[in-house]
MARLO-634567 format. One record per residue: residue number from 1; x, y, z of N, C-alpha, C, O in turn; residue in one letter. Coordinates in steps of 0.02 Angstrom, whole numbers. Example, Ala and Ser with C-alpha at 12.3 -4.5 7.8 and 13.67 -1.06 7.14 Angstrom:
2
<node seq="1" n_xx="660" n_yy="-284" n_zz="390" ca_xx="615" ca_yy="-225" ca_zz="390" c_xx="660" c_yy="-165" c_zz="390" o_xx="712" o_yy="-166" o_zz="423" type="A"/>
<node seq="2" n_xx="642" n_yy="-112" n_zz="354" ca_xx="684" ca_yy="-53" ca_zz="357" c_xx="645" c_yy="2" c_zz="394" o_xx="670" o_yy="57" o_zz="402" type="S"/>
END
This chain:
114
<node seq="1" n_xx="349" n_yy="64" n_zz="792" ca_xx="409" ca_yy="99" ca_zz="812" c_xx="415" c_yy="164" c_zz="773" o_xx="391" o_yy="164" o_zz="716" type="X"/>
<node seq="2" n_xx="440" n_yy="215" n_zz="792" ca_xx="451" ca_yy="286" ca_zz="783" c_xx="517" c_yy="250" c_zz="716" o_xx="540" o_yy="196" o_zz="698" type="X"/>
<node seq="3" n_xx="524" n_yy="319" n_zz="700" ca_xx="587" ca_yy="345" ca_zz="625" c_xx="639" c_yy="322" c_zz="690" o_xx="668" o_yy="268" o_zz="687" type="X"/>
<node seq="4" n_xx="648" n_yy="373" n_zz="757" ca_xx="710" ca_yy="374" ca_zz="783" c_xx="722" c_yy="300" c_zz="808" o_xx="779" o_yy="277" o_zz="813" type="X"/>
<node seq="5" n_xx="659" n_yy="262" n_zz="826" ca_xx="669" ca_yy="206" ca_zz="873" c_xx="705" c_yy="162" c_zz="810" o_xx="747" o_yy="122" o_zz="829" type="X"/>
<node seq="6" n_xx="691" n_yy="166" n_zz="738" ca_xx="696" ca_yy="121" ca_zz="706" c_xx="795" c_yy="131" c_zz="680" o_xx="839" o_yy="93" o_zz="661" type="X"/>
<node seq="7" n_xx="788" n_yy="195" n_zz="693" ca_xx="855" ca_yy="212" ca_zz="662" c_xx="907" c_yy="191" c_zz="735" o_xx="964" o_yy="175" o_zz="717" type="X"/>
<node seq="8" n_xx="901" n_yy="190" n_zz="774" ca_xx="925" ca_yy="170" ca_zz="846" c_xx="953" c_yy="92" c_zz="827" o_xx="1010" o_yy="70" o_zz="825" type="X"/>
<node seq="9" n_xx="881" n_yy="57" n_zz="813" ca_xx="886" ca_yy="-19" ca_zz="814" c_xx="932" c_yy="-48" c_zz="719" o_xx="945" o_yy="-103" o_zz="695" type="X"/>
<node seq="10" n_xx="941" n_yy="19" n_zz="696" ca_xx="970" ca_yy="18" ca_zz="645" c_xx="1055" c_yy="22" c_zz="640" o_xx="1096" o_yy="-2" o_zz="601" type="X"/>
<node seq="11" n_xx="1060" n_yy="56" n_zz="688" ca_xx="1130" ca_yy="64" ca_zz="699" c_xx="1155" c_yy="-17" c_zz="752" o_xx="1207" o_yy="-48" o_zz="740" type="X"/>
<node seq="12" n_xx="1128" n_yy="-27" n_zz="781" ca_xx="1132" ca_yy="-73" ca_zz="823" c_xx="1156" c_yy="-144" c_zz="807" o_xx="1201" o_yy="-179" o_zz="830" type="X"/>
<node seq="13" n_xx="1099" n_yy="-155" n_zz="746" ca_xx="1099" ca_yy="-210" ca_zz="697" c_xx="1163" c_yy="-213" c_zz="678" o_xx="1199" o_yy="-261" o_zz="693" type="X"/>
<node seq="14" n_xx="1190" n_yy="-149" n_zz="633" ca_xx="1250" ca_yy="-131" ca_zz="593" c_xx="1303" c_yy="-155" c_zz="632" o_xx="1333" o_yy="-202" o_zz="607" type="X"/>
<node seq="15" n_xx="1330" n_yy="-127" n_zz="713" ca_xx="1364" ca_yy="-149" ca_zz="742" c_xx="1398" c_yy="-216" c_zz="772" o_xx="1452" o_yy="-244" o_zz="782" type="X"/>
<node seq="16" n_xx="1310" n_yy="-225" n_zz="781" ca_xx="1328" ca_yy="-304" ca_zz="787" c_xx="1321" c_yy="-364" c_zz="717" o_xx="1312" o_yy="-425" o_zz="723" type="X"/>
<node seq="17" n_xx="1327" n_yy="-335" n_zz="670" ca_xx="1337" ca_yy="-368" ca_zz="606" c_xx="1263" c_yy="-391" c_zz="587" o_xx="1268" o_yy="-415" o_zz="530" type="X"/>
<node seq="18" n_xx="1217" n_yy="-393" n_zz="602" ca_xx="1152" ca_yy="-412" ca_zz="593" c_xx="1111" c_yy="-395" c_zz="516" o_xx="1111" o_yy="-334" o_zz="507" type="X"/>
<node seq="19" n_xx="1083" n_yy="-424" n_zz="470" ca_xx="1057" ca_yy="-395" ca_zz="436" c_xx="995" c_yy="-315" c_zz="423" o_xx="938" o_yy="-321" o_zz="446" type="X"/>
<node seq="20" n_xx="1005" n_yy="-282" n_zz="404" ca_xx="970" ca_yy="-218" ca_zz="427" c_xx="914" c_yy="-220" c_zz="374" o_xx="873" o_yy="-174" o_zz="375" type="X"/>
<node seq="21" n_xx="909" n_yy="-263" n_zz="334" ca_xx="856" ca_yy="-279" ca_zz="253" c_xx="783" c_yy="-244" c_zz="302" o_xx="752" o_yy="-193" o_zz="289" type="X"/>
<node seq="22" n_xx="770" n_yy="-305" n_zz="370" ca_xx="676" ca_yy="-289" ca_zz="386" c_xx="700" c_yy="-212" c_zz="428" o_xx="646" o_yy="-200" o_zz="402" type="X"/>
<node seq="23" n_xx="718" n_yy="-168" n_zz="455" ca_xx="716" ca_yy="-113" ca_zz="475" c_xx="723" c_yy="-52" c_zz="426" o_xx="705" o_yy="4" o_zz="442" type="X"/>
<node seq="24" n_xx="761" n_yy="-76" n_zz="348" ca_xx="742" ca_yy="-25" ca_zz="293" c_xx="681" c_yy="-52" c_zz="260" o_xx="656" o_yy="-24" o_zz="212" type="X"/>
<node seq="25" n_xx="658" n_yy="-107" n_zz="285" ca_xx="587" ca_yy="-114" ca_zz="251" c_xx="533" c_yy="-72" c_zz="292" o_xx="484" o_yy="-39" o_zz="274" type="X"/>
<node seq="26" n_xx="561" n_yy="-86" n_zz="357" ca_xx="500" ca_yy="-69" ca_zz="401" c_xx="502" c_yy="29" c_zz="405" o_xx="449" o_yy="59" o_zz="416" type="X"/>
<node seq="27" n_xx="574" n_yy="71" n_zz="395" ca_xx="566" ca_yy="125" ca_zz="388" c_xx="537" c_yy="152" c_zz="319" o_xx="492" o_yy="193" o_zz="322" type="X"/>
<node seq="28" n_xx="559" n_yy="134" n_zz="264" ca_xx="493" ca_yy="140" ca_zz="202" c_xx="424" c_yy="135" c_zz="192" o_xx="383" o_yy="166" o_zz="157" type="X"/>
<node seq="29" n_xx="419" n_yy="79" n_zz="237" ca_xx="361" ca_yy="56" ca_zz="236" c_xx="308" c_yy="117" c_zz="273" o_xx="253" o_yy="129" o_zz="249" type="X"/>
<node seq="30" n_xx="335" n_yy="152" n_zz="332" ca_xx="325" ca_yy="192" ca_zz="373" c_xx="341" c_yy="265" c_zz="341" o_xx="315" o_yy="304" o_zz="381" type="X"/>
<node seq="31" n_xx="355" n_yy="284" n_zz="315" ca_xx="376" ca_yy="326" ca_zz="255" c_xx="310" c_yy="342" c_zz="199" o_xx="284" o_yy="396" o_zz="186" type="X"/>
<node seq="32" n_xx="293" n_yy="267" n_zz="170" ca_xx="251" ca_yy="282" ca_zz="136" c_xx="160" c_yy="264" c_zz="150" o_xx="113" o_yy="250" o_zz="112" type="X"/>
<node seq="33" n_xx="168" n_yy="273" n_zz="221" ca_xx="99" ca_yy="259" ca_zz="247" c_xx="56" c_yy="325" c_zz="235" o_xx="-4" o_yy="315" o_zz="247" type="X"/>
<node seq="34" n_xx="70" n_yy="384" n_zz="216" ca_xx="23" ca_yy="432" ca_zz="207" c_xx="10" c_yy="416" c_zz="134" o_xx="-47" o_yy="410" o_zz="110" type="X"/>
<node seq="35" n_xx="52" n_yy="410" n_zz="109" ca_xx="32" ca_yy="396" ca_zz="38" c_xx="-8" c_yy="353" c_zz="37" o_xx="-54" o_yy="362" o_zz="-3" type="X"/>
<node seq="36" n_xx="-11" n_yy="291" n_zz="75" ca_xx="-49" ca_yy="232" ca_zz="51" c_xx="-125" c_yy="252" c_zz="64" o_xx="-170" o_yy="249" o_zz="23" type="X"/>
<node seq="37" n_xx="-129" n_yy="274" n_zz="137" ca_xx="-179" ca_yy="302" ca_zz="165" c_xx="-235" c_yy="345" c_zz="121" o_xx="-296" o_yy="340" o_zz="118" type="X"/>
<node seq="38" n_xx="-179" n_yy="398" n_zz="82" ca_xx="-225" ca_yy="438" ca_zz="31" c_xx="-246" c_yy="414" c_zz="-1" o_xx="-303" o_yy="432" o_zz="-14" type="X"/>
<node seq="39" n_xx="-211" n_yy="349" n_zz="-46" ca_xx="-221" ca_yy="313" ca_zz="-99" c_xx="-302" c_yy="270" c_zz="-109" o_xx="-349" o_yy="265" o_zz="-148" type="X"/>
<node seq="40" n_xx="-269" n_yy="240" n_zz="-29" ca_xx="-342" ca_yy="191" ca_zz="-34" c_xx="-428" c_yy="221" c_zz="-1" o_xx="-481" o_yy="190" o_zz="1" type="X"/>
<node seq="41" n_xx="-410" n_yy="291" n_zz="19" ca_xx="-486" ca_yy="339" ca_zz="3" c_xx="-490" c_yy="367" c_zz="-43" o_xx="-547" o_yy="373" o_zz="-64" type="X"/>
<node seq="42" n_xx="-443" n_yy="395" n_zz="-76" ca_xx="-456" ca_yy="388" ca_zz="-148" c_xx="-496" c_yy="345" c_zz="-194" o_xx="-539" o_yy="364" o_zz="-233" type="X"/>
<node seq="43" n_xx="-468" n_yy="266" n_zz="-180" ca_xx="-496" ca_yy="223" ca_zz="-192" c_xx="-569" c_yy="211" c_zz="-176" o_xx="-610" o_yy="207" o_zz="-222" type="X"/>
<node seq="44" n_xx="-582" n_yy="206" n_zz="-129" ca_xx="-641" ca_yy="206" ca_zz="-103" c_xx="-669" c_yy="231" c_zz="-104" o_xx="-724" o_yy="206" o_zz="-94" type="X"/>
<node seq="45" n_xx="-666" n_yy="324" n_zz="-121" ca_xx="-712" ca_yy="351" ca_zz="-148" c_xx="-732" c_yy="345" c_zz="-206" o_xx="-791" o_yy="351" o_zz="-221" type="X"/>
<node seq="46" n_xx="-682" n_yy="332" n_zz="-252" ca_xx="-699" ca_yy="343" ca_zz="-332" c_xx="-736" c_yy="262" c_zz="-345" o_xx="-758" o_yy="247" o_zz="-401" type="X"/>
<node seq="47" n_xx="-737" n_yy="214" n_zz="-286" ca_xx="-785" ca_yy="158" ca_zz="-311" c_xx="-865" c_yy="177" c_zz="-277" o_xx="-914" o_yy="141" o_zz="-285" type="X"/>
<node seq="48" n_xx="-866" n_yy="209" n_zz="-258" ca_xx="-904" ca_yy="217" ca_zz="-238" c_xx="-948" c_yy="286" c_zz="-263" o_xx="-1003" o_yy="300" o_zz="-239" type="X"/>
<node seq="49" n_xx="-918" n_yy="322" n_zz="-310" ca_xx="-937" ca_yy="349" ca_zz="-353" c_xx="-960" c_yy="320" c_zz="-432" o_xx="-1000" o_yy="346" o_zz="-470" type="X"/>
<node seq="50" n_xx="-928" n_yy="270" n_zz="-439" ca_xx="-926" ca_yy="231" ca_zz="-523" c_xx="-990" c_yy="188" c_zz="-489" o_xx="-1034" o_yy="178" o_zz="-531" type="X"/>
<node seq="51" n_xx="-1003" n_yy="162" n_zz="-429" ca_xx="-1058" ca_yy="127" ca_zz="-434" c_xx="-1142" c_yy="153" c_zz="-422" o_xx="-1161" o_yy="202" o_zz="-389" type="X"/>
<node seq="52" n_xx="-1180" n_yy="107" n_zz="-456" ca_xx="-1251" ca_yy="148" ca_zz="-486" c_xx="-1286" c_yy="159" c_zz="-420" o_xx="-1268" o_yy="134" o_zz="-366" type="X"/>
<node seq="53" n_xx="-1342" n_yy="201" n_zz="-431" ca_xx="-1375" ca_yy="216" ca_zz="-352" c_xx="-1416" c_yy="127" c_zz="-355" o_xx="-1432" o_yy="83" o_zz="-315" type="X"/>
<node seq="54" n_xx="-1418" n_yy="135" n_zz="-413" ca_xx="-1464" ca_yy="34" ca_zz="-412" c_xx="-1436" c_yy="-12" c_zz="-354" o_xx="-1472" o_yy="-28" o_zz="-307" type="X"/>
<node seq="55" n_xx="-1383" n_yy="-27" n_zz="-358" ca_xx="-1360" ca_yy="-53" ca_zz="-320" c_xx="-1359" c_yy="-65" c_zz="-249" o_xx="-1370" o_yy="-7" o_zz="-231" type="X"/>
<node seq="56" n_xx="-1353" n_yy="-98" n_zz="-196" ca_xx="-1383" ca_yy="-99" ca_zz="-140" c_xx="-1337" c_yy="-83" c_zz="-90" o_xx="-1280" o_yy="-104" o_zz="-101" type="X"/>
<node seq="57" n_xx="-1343" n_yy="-56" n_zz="-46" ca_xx="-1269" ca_yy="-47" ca_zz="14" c_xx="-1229" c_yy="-109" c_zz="28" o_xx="-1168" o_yy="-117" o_zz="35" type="X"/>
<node seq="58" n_xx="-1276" n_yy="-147" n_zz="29" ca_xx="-1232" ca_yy="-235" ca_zz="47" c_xx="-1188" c_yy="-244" c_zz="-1" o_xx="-1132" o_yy="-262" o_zz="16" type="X"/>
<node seq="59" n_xx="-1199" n_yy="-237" n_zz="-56" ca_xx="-1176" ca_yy="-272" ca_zz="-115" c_xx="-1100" c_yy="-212" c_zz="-129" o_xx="-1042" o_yy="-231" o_zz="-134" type="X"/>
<node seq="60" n_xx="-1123" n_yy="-146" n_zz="-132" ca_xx="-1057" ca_yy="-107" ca_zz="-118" c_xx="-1012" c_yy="-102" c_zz="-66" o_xx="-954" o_yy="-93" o_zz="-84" type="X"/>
<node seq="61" n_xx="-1025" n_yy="-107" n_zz="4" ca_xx="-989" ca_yy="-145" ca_zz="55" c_xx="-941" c_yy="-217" c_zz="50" o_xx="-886" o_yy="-219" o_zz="76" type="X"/>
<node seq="62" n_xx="-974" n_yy="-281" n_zz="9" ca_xx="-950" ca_yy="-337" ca_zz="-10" c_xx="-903" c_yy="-312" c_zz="-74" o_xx="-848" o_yy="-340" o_zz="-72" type="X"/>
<node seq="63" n_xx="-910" n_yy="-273" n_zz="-121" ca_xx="-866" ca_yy="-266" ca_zz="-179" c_xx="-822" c_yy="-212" c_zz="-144" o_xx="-768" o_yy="-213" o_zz="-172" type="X"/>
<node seq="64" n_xx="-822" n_yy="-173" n_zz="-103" ca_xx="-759" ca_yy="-127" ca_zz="-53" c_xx="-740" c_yy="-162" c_zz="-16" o_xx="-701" o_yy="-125" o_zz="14" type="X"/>
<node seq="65" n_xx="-735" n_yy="-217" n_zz="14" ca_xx="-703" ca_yy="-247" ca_zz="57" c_xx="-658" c_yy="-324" c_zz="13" o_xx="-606" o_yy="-351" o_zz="33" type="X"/>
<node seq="66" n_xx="-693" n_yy="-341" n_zz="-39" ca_xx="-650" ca_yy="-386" ca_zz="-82" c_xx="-592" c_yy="-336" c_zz="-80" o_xx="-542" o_yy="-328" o_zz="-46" type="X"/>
<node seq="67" n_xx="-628" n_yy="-303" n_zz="-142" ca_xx="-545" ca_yy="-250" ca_zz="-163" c_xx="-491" c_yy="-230" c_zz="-151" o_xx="-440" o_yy="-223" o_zz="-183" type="X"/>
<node seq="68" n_xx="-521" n_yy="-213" n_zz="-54" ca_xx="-489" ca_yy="-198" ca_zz="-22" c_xx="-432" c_yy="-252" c_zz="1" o_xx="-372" o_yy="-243" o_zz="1" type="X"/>
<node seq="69" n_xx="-476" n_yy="-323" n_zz="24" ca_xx="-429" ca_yy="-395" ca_zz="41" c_xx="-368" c_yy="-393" c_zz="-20" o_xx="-308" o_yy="-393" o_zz="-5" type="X"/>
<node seq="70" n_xx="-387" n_yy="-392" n_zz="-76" ca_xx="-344" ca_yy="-401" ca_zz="-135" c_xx="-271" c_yy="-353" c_zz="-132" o_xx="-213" o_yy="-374" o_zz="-132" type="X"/>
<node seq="71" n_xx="-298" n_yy="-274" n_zz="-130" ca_xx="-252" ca_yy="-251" ca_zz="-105" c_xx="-200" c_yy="-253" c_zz="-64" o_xx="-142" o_yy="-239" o_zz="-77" type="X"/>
<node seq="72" n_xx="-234" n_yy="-282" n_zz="13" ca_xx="-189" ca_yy="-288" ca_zz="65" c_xx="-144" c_yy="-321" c_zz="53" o_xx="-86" o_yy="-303" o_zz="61" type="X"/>
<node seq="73" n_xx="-170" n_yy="-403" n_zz="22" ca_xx="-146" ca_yy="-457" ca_zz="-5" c_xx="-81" c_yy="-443" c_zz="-68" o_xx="-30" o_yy="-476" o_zz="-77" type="X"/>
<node seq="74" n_xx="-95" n_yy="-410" n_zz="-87" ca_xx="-31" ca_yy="-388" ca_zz="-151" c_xx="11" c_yy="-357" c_zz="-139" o_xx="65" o_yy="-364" o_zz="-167" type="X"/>
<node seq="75" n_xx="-4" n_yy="-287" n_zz="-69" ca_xx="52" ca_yy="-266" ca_zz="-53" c_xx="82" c_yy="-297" c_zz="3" o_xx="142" o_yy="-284" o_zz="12" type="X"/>
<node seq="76" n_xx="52" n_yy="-335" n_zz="43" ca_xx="97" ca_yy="-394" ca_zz="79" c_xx="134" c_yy="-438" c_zz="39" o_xx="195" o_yy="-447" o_zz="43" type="X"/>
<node seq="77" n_xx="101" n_yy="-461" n_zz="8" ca_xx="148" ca_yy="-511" ca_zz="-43" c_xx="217" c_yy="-469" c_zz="-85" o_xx="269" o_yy="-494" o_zz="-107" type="X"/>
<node seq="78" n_xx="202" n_yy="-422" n_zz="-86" ca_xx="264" ca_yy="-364" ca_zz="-108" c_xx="323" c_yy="-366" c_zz="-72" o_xx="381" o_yy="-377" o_zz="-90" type="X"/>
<node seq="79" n_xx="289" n_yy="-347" n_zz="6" ca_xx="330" ca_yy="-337" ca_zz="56" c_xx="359" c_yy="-396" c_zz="68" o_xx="420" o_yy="-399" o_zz="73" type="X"/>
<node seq="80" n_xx="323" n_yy="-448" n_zz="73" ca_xx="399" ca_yy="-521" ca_zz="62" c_xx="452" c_yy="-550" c_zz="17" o_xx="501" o_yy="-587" o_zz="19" type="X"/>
<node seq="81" n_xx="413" n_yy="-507" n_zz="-34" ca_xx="479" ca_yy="-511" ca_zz="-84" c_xx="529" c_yy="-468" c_zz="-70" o_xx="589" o_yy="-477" o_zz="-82" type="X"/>
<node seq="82" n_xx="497" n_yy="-408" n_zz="-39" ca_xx="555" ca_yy="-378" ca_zz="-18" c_xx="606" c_yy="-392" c_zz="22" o_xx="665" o_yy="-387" o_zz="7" type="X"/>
<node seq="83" n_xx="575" n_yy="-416" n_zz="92" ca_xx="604" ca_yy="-431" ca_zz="138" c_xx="653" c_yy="-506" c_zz="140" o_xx="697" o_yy="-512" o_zz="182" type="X"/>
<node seq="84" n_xx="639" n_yy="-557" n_zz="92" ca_xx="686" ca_yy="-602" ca_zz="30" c_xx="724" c_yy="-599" c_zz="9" o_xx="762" o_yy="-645" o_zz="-5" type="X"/>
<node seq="85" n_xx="734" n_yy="-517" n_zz="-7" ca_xx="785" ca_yy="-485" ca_zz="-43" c_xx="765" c_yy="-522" c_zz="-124" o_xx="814" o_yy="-537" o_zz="-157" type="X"/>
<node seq="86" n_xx="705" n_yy="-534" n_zz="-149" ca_xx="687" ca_yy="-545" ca_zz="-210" c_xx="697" c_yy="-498" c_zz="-245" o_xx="744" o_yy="-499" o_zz="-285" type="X"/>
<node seq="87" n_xx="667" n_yy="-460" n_zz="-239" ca_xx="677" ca_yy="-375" ca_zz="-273" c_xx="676" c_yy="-331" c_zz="-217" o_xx="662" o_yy="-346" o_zz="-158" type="X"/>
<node seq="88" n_xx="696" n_yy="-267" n_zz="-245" ca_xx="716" ca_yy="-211" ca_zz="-208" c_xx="680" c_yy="-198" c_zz="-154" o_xx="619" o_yy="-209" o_zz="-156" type="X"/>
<node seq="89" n_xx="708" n_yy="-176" n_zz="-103" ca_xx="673" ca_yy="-141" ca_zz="-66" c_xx="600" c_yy="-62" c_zz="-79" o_xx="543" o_yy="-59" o_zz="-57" type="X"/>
<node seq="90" n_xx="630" n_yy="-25" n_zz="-110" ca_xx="602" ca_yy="31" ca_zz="-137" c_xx="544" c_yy="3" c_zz="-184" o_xx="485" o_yy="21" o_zz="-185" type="X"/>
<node seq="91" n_xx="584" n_yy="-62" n_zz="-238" ca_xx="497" ca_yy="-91" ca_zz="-258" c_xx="477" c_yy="-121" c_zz="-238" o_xx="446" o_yy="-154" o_zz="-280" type="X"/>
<node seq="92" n_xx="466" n_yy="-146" n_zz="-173" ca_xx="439" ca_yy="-182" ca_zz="-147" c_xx="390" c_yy="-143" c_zz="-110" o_xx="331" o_yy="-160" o_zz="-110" type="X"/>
<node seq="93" n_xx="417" n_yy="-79" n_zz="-71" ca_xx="363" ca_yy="-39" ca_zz="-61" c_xx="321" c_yy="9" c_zz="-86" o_xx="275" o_yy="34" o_zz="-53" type="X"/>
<node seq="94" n_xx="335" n_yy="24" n_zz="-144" ca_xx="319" ca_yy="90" ca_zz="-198" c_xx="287" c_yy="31" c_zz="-251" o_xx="225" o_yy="30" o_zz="-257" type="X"/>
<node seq="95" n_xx="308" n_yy="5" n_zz="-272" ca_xx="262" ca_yy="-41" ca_zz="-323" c_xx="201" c_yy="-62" c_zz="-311" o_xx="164" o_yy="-31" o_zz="-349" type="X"/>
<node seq="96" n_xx="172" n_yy="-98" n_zz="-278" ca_xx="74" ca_yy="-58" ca_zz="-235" c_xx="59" c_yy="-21" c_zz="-247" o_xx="6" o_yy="-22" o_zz="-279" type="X"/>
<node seq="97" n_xx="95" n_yy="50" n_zz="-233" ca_xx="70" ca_yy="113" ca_zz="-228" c_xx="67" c_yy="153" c_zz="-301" o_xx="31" o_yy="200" o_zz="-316" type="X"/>
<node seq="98" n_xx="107" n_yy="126" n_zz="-333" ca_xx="107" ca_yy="118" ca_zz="-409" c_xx="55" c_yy="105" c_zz="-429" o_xx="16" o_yy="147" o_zz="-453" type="X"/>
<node seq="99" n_xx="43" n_yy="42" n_zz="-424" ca_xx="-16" ca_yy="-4" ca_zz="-458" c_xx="-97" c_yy="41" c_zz="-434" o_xx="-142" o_yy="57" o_zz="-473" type="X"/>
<node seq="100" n_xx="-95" n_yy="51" n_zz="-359" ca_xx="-146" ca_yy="86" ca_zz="-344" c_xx="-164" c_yy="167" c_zz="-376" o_xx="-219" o_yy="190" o_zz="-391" type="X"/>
<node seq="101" n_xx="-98" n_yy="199" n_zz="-379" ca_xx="-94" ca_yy="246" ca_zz="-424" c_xx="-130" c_yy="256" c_zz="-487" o_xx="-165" o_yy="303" o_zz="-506" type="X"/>
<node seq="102" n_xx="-114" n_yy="202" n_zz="-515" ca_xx="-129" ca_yy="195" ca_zz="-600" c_xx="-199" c_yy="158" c_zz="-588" o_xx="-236" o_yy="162" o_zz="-636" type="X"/>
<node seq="103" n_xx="-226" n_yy="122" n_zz="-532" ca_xx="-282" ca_yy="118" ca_zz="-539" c_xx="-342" c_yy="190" c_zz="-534" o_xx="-396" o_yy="201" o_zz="-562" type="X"/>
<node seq="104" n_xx="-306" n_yy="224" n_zz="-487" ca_xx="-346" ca_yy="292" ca_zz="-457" c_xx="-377" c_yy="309" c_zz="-539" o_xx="-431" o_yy="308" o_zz="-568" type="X"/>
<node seq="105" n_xx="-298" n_yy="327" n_zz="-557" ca_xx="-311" ca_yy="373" ca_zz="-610" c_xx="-364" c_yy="347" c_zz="-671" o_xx="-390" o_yy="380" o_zz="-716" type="X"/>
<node seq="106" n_xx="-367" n_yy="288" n_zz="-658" ca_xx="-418" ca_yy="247" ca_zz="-731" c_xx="-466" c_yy="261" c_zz="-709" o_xx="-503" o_yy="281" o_zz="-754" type="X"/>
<node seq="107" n_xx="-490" n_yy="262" n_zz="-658" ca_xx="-558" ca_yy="274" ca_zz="-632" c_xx="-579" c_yy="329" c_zz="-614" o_xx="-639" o_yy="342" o_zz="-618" type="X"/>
<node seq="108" n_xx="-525" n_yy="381" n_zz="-583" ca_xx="-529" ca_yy="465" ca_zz="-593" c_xx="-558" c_yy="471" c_zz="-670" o_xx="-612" o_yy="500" o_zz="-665" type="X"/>
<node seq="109" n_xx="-546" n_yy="459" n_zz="-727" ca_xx="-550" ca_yy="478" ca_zz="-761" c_xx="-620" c_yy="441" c_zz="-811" o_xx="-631" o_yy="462" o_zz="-868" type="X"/>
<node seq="110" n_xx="-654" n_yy="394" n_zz="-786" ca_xx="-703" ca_yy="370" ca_zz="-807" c_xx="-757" c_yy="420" c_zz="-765" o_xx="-808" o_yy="427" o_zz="-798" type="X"/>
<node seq="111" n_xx="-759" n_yy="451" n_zz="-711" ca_xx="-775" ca_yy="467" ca_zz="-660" c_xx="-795" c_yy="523" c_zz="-721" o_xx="-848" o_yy="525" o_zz="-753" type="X"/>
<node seq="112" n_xx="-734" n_yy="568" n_zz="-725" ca_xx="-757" ca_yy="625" ca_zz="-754" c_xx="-781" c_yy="613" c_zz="-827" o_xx="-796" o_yy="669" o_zz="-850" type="X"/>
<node seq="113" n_xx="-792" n_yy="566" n_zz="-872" ca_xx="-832" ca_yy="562" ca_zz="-925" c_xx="-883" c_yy="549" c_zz="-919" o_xx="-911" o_yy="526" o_zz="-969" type="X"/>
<node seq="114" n_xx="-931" n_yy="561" n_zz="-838" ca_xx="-991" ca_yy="543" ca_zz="-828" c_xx="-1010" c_yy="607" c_zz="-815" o_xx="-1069" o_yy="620" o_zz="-801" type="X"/>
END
C-alpha cells in the first residue's frame, strides 16, 4: 500500500474506533525501507570484501545468505514486538537498522585497516 492508501485506511480505523498500532507500523516500516535497502548492500558488500580470495563462491554465498536469514529474522521479530505494543513503535523499526548500522561501521572500518 502507498503513504496515501495507508493514511486513508488510517483515518478510517480512527473513526471507526479500530486500533491504528499495525498501519503506524506498516507506514514506518515503509518509511524506512530505503534505509534498510542501503544498509543491507552495504552489508553485503563489505562481507564480501573482508572475505579472502581463498575462499570459494559456495561457501561465500552460504555465509551471505545465513546472515542475511538472521537479519530478516531479528528485524521481524522486532516488528512483533512492535506490533504487541511490547516496545515502541519507532524501536521496533529503527532498532535493526541500528544494529545493522553499528555492524556496517565495524566492518567499514576493519575494511580500511587492510
Amino acid at each position: 500500500m502507498s503513504i496515501l492508501e495507508l493514511n486513508e485506511l488510517r483515518q478510517n480505523y480512527k473513526n471507526l474506533g479500530y486500533s491504528i498500532t499495525e498501519v503506524n507500523l506498516q507506514m514506518l516500516k515503509l518509511a524506512s525501507y530505503p534505509l534498510y535497502f542501503f544498509l543491507m548492500t552495504l552489508f553485503s558488500s563489505l562481507l564480501m570484501f573482508r572475505m579472502k580470495y581463498q575462499y570459494n563462491t559456495a561457501l561465500k554465498i552460504s555465509v551471505g545468505l545465513f546472515l542475511t536469514v538472521i537479519i530478516y529474522y531479528l528485524n521481524n521479530f522486532f516488528v512483533v514486538l512492535g506490533s504487541t505494543e511490547r516496545i515502541p513503535l519507532i524501536i521496533s523499526v529503527f532498532f535493526p537498522l541500528l544494529l545493522l548500522t553499528i555492524i556496517n561501521s565495524f566492518m567499514l572500518e576493519k575494511v580500511n585497516e587492510r
